[in-house]
C-alpha positions as CSV (number, residue, x, y, z in Angstrom):
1,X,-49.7,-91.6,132.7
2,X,-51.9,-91.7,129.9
3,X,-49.6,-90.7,126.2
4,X,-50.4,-90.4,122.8
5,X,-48.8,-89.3,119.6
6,X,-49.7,-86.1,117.2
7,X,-47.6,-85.9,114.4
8,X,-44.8,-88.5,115.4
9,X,-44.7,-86.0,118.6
10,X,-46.0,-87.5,122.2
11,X,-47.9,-86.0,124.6
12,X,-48.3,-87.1,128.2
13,X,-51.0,-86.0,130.0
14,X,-49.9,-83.9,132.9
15,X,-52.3,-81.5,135.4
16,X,-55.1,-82.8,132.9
17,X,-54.1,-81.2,130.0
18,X,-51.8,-82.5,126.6
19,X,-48.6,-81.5,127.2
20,X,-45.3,-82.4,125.5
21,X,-42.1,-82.5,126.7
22,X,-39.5,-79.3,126.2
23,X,-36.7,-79.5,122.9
24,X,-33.3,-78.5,122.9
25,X,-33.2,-80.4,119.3
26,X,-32.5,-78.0,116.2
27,X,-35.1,-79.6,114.0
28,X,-34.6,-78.7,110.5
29,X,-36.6,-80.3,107.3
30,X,-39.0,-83.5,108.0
31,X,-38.4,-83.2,111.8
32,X,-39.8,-79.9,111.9
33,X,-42.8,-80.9,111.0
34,X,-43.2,-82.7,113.9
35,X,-43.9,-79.7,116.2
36,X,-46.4,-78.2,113.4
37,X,-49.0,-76.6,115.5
38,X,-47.7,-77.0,118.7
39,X,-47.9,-73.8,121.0
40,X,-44.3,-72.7,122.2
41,X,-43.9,-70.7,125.7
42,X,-41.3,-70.1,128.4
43,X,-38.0,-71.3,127.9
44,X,-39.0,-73.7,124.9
45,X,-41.8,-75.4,126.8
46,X,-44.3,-77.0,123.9
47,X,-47.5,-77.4,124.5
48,X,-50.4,-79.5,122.5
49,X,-53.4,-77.2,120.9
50,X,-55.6,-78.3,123.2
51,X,-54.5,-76.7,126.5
52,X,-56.7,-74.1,127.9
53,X,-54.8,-70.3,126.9
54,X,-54.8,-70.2,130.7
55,X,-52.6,-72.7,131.6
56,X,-49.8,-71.7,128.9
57,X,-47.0,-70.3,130.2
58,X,-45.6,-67.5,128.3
59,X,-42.4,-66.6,126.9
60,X,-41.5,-63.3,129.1
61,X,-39.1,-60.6,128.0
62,X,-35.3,-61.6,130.2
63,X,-34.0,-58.3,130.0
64,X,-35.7,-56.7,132.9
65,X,-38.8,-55.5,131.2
66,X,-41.9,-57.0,132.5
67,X,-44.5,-58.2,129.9
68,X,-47.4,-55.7,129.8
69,X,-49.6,-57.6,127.4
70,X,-49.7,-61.6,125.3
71,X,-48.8,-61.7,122.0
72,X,-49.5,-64.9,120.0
73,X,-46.8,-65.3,117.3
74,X,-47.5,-67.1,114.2
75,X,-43.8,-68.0,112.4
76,X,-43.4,-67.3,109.1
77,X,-41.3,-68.9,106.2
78,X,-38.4,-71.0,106.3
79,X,-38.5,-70.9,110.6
80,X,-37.2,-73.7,112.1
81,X,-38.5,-74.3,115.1
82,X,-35.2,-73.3,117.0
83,X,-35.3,-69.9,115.0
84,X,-38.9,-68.8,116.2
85,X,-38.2,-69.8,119.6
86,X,-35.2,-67.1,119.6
87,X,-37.8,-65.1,117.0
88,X,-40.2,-64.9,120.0
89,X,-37.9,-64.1,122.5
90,X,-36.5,-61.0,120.1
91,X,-40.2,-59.3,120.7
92,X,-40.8,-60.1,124.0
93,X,-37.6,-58.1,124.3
94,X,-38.3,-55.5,122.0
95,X,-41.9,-54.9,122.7
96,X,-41.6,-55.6,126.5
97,X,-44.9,-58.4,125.8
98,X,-45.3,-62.4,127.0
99,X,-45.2,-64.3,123.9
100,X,-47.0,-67.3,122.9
101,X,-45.7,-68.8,119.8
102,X,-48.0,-71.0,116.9
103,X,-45.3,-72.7,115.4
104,X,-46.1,-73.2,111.9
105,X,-43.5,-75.9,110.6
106,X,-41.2,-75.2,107.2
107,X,-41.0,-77.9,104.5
108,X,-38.2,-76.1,102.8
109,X,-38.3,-72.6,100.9
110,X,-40.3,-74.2,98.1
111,X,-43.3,-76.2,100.1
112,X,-43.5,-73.0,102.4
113,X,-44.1,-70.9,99.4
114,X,-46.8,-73.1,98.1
115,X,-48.4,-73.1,101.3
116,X,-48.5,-69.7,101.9
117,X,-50.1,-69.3,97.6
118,X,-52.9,-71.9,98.7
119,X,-52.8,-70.0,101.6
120,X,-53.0,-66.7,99.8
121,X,-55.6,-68.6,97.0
122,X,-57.9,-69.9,99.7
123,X,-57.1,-73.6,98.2
C-alpha cells in the first residue's frame, strides 16, 4: 500500500485513488487544521482533493428522504470539523440533498476572521 502525508494527515492509496482513513476524533484548534481541504462524505468518510467527484460517497439525508440533488458544503467560521460533519448532515435532512462537505479548517475566531478579510480583500 503506497501512503503519504498532507498536512500531518495520511493517505493510503485505496481503489487508485487518495483516500484517508474515517475520524471519530473531535479536533479542535491545531488539529483541525489537519483535515483542511479534505472532502467529508457518508458517515465521516474523508477523502483527499484529488479523488475523482465520482467516486465520493455522499453524505445522504437518514431520515427517510432520499437525496434528490449534491450539494458541496463549504464550512464557515469557527467549524470544527466534528460540527460541519453534523452541519452537513442538518441539510441533507432539511433540504432532502447528498452532501459533500469542503472542510475549511478554524484557527480560532481570530485567524478565521483574518482569513475570511484577506479572503474578502483578495490578499
Amino acid at each position: 500500500m503506497e501512503i503519504k502525508e498532507r498536512s500531518q494527515r495520511v493517505f493510503a492509496r485505496v481503489a487508485g485513488h487518495w483516500k484517508c482513513p474515517p475520524s471519530s476524533d473531535k479536533l479542535e484548534g491545531p488539529a483541525d487544521v489537519a483535515y483542511d481541504g479534505v472532502i467529508q462524505g457518508q458517515g465521516g468518510e474523508t477523502y483527499s482533493p484529488h479523488v475523482p467527484w465520482d467516486d465520493l460517497v455522499p453524505m445522504k439525508p437518514d431520515n427517510g428522504k432520499e437525496g434528490s440533488d449534491t450539494l458541496v458544503w463549504v464550512n464557515g467560521i469557527m467549524t470544527d470539523f466534528e460540527l460541519a460533519r453534523q452541519d452537513m448532515q442538518a441539510v441533507a435532512n432539511e433540504k432532502g440533498v447528498n452532501v459533500l462537505g469542503v472542510h475549511n479548517a478554524t484557527g480560532g475566531l481570530g485567524r478565521d476572521l483574518g482569513q475570511c478579510l484577506k479572503d474578502k480583500l483578495g490578499v
